[in-house]
mmCIF file of the N, C-alpha and C atoms, coordinates in Angstrom:
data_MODEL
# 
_entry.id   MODEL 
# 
loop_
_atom_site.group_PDB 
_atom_site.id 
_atom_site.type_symbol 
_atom_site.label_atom_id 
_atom_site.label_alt_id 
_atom_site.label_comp_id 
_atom_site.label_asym_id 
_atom_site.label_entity_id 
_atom_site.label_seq_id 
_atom_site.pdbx_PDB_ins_code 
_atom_site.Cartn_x 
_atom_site.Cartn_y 
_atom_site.Cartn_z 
_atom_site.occupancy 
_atom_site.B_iso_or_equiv 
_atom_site.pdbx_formal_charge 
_atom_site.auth_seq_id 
_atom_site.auth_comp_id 
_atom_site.auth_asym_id 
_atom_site.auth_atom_id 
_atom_site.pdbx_PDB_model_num 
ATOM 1   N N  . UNK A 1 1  ? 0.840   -1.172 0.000  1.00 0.00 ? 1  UNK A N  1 
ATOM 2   C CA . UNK A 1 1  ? 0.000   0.000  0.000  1.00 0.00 ? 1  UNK A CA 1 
ATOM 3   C C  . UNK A 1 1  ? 0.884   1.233  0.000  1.00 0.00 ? 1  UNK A C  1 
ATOM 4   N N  . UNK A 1 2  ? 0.697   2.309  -1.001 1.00 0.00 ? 2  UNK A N  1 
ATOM 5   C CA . UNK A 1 2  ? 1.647   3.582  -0.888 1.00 0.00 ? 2  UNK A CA 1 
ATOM 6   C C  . UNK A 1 2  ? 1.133   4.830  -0.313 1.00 0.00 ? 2  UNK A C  1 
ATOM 7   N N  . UNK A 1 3  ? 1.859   4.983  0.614  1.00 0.00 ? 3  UNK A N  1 
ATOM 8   C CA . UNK A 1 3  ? 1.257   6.547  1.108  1.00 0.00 ? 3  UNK A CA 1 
ATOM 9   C C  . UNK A 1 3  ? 2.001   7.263  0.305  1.00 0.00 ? 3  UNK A C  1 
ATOM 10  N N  . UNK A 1 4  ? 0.043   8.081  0.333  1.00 0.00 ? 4  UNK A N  1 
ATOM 11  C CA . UNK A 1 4  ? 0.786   9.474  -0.342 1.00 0.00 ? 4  UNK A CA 1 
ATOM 12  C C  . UNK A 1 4  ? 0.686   10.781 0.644  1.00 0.00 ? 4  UNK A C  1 
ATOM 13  N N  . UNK A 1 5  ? 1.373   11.948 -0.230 1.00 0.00 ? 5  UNK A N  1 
ATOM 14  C CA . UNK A 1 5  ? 1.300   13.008 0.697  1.00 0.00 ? 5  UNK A CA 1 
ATOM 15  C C  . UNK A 1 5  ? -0.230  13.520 1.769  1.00 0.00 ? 5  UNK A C  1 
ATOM 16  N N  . UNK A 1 6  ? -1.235  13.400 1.018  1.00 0.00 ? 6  UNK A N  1 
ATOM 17  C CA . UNK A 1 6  ? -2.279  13.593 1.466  1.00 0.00 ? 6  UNK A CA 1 
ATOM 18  C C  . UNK A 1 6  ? -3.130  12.678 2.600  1.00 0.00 ? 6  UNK A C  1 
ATOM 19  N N  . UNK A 1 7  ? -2.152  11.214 2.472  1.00 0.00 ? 7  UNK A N  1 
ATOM 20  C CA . UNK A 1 7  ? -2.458  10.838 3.442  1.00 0.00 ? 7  UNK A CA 1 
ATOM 21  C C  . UNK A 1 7  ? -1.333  10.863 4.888  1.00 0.00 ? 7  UNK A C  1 
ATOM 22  N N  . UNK A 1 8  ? -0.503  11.613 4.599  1.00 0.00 ? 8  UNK A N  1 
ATOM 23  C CA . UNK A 1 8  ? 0.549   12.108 5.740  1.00 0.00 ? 8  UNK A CA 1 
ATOM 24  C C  . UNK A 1 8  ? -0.480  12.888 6.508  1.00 0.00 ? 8  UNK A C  1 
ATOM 25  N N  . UNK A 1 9  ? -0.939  13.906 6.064  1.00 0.00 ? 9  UNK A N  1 
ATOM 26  C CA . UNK A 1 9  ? -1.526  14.990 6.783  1.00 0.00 ? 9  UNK A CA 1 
ATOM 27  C C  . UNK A 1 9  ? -2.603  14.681 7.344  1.00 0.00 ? 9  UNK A C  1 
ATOM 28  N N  . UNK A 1 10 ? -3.151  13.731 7.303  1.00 0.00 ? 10 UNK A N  1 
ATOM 29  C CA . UNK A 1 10 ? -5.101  13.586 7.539  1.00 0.00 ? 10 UNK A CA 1 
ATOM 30  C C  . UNK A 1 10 ? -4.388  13.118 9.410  1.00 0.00 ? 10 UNK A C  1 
ATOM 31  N N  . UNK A 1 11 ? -5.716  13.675 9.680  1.00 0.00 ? 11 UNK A N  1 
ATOM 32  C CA . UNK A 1 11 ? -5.691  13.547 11.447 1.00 0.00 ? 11 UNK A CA 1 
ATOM 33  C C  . UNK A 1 11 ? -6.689  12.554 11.520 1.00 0.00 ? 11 UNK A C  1 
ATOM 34  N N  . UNK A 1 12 ? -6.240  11.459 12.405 1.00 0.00 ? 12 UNK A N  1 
ATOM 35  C CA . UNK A 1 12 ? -7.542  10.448 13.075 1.00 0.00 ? 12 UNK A CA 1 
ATOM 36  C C  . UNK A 1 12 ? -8.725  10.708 12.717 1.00 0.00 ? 12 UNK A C  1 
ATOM 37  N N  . UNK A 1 13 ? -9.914  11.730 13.303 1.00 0.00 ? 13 UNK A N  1 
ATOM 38  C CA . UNK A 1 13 ? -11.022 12.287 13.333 1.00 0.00 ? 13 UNK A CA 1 
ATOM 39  C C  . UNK A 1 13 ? -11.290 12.358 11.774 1.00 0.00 ? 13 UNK A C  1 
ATOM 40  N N  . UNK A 1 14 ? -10.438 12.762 11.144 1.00 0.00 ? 14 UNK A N  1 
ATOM 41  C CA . UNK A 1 14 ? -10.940 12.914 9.444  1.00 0.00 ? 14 UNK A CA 1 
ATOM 42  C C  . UNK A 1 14 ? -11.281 11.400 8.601  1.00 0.00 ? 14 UNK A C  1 
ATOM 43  N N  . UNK A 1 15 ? -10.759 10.524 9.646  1.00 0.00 ? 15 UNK A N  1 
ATOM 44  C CA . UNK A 1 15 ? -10.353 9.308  8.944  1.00 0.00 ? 15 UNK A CA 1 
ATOM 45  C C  . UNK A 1 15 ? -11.860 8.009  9.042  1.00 0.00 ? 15 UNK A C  1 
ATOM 46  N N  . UNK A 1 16 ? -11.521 8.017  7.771  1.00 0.00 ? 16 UNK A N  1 
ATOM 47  C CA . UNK A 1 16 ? -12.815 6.521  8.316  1.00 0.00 ? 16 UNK A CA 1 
ATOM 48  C C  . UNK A 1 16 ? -12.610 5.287  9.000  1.00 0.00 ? 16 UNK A C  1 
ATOM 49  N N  . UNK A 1 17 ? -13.844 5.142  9.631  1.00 0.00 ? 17 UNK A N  1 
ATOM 50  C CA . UNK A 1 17 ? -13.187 3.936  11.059 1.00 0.00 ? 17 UNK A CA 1 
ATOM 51  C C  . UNK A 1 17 ? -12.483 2.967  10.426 1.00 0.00 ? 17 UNK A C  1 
ATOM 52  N N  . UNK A 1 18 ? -12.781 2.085  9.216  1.00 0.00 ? 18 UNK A N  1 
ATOM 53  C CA . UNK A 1 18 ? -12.515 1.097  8.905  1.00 0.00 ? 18 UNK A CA 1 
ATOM 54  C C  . UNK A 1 18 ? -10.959 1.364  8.677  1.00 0.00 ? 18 UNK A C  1 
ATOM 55  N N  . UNK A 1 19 ? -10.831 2.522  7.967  1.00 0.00 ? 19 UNK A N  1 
ATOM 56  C CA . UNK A 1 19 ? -9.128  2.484  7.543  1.00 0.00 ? 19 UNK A CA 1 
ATOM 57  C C  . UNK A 1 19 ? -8.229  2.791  8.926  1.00 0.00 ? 19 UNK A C  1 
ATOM 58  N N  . UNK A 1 20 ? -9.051  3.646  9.690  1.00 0.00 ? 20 UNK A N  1 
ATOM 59  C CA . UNK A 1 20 ? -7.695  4.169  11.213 1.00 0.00 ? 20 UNK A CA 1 
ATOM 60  C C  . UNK A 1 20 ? -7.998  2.800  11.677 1.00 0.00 ? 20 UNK A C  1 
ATOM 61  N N  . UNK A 1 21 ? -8.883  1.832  11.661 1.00 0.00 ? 21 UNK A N  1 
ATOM 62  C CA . UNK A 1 21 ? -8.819  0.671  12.702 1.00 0.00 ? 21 UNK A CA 1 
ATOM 63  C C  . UNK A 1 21 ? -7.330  -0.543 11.974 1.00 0.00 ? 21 UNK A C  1 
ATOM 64  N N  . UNK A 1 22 ? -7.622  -0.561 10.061 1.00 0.00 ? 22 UNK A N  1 
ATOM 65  C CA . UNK A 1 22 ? -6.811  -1.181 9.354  1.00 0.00 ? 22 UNK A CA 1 
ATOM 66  C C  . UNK A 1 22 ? -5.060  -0.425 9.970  1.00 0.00 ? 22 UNK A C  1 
ATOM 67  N N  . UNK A 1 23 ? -5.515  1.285  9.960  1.00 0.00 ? 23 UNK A N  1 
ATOM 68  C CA . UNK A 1 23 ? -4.122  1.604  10.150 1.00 0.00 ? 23 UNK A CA 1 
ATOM 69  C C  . UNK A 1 23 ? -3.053  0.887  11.607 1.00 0.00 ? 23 UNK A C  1 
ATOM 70  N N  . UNK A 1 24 ? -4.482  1.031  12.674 1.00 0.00 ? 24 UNK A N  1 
ATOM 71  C CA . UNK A 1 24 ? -3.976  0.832  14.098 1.00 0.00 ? 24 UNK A CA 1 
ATOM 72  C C  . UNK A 1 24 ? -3.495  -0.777 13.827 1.00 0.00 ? 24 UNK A C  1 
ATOM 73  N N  . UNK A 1 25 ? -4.361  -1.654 13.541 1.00 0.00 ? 25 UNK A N  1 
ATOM 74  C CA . UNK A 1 25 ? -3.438  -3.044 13.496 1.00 0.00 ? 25 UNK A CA 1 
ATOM 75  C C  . UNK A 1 25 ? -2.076  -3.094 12.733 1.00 0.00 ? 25 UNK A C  1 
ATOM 76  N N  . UNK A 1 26 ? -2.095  -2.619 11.860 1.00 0.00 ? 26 UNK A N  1 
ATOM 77  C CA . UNK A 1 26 ? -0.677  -2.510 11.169 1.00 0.00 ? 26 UNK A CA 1 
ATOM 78  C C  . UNK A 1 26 ? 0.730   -1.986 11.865 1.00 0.00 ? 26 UNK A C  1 
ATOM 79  N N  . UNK A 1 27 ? 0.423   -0.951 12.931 1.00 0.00 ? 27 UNK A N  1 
ATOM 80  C CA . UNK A 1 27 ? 0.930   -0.265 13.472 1.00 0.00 ? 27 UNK A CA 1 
ATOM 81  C C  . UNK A 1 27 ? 1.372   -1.401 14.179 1.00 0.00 ? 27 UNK A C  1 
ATOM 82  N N  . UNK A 1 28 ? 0.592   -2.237 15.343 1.00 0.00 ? 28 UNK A N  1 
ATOM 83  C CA . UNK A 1 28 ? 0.773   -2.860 16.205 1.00 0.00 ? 28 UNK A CA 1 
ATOM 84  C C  . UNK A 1 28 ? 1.454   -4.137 15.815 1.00 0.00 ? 28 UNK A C  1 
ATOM 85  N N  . UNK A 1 29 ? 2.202   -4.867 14.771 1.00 0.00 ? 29 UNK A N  1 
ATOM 86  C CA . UNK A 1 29 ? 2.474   -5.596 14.179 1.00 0.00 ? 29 UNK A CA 1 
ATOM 87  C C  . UNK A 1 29 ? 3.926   -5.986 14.849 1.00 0.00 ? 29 UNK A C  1 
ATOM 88  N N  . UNK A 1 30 ? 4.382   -5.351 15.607 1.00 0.00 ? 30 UNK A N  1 
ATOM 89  C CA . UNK A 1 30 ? 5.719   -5.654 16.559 1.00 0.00 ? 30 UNK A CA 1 
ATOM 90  C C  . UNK A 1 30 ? 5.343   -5.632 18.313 1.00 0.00 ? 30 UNK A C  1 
ATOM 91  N N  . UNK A 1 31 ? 3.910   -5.595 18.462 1.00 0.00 ? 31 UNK A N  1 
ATOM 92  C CA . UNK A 1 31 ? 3.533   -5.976 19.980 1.00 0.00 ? 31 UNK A CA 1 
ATOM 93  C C  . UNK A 1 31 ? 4.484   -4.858 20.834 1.00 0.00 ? 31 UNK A C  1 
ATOM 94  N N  . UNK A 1 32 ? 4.787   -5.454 21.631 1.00 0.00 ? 32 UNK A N  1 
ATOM 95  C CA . UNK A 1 32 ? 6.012   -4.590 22.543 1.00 0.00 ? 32 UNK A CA 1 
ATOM 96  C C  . UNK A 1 32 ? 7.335   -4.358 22.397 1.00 0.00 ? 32 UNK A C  1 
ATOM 97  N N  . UNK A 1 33 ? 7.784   -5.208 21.726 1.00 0.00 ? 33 UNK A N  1 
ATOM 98  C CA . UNK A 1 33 ? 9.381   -5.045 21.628 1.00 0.00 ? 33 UNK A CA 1 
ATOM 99  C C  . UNK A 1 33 ? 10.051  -3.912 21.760 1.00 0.00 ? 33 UNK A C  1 
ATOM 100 N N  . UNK A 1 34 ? 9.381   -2.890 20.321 1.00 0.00 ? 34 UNK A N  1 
ATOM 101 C CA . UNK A 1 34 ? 10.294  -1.322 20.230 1.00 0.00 ? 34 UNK A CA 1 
ATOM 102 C C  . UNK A 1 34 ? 10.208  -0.699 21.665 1.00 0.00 ? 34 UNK A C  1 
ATOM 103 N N  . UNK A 1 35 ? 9.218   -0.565 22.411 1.00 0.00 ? 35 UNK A N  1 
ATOM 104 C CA . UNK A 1 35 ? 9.693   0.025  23.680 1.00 0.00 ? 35 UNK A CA 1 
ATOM 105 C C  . UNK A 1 35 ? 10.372  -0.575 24.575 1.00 0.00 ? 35 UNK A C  1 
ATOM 106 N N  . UNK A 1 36 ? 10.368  -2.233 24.833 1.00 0.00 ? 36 UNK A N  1 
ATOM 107 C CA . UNK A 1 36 ? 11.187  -3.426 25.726 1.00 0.00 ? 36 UNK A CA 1 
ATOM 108 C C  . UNK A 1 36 ? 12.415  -2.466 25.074 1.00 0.00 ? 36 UNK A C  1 
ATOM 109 N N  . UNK A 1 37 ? 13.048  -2.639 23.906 1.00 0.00 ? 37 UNK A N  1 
ATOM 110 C CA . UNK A 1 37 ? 14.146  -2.348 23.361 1.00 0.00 ? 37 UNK A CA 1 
ATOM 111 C C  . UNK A 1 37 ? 14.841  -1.111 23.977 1.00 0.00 ? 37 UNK A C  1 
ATOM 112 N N  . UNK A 1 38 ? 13.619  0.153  23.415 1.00 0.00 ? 38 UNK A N  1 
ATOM 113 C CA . UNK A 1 38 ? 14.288  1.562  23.843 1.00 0.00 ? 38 UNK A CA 1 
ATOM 114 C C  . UNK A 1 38 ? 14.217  1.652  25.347 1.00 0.00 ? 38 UNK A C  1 
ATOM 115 N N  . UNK A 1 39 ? 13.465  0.786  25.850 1.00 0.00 ? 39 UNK A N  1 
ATOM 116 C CA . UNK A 1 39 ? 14.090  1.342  27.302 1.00 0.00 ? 39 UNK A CA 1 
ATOM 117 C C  . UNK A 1 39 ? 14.857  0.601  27.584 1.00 0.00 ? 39 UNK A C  1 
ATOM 118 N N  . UNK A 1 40 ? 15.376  -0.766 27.476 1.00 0.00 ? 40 UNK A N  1 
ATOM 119 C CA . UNK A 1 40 ? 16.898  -1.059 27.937 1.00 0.00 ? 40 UNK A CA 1 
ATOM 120 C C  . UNK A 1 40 ? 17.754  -0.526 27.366 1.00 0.00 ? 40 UNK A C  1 
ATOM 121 N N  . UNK A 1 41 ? 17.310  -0.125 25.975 1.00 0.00 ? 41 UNK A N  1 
ATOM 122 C CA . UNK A 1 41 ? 19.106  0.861  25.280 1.00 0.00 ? 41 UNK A CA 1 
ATOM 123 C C  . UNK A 1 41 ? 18.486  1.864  26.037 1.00 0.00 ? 41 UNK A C  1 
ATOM 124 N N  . UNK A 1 42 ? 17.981  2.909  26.564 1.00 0.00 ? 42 UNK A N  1 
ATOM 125 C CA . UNK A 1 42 ? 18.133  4.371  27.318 1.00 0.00 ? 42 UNK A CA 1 
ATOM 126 C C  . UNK A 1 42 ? 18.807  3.540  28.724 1.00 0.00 ? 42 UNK A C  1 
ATOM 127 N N  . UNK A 1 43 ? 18.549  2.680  29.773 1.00 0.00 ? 43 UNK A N  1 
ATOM 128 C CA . UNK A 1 43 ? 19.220  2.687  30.579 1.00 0.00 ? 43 UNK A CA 1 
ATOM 129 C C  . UNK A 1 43 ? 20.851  2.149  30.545 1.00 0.00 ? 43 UNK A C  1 
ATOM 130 N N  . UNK A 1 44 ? 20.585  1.386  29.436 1.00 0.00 ? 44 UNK A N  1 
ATOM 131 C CA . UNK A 1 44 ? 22.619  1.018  29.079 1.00 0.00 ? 44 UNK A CA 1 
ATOM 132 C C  . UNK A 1 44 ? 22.772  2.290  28.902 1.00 0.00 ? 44 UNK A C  1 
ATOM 133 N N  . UNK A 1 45 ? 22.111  2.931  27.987 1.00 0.00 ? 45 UNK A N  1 
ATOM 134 C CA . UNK A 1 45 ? 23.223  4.508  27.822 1.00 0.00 ? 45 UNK A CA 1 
ATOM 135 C C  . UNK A 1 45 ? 22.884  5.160  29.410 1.00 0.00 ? 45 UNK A C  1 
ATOM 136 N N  . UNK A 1 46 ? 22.156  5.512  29.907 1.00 0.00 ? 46 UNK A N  1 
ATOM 137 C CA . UNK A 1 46 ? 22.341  6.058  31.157 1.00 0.00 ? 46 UNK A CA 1 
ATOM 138 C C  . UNK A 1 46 ? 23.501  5.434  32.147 1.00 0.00 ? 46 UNK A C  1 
ATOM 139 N N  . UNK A 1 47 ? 23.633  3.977  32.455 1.00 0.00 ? 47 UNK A N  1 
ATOM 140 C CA . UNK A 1 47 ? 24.570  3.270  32.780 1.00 0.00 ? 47 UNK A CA 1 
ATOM 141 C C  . UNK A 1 47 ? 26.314  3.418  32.826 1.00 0.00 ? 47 UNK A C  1 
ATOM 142 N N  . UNK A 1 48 ? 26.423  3.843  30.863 1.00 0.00 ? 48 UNK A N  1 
ATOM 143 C CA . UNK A 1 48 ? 27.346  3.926  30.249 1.00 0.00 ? 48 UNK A CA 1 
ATOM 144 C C  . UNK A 1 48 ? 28.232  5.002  30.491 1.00 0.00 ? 48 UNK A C  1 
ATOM 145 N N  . UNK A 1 49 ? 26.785  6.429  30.656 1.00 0.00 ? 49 UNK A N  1 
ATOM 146 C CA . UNK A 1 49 ? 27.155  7.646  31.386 1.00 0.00 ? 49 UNK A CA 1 
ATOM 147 C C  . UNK A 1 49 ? 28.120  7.902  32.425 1.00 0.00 ? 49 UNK A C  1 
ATOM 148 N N  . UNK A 1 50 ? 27.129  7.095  33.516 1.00 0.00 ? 50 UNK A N  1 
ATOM 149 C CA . UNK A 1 50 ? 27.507  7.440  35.084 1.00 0.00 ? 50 UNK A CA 1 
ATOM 150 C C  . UNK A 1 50 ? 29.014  5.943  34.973 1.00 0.00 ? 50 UNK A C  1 
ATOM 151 N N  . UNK A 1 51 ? 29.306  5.026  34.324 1.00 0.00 ? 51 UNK A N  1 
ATOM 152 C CA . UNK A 1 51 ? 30.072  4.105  34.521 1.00 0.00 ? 51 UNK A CA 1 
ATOM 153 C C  . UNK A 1 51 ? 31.198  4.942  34.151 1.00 0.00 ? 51 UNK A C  1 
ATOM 154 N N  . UNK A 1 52 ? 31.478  5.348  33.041 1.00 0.00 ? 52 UNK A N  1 
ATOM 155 C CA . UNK A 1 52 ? 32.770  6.084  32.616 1.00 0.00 ? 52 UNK A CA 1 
ATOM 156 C C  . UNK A 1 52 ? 32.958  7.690  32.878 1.00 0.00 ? 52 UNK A C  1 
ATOM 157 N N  . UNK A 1 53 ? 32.154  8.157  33.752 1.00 0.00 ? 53 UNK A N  1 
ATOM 158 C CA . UNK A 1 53 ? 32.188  9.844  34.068 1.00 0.00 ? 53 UNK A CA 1 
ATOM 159 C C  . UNK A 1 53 ? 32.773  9.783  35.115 1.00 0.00 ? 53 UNK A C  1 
ATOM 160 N N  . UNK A 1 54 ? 32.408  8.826  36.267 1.00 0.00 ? 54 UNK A N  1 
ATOM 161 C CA . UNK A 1 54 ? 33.275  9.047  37.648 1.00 0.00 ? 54 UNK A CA 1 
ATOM 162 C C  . UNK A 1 54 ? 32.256  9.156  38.870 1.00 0.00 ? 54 UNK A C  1 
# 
């Protein structure tokens, strides 16, 4: 499916249920991981910080 510019800009509310509901599952297609991920890489880098600063 190709987005186009016009569909960059459209806000939720403009959108018809069927497609923001198609959009939201698509979205969700990696469950939790990306945040499991970014928050153990933000605390290694916080870690990494205070380990080699002193």
């Amino acid at each position: 499916m190709k987005i186009s510019d016009q569909d960059l800009t459209r806000q939720d509310e403009d959108m018809d249920p069927v497609v923001f509901e198609a959009e939201e599952n698509r979205d969700h297609k990696f469950g939790n991981w990306p945040e499991l991920f970014g928050t153990l890489f933000t605390l290694f880098v916080i870690w990494l910080t205070f380990a080699f600063t002193g």
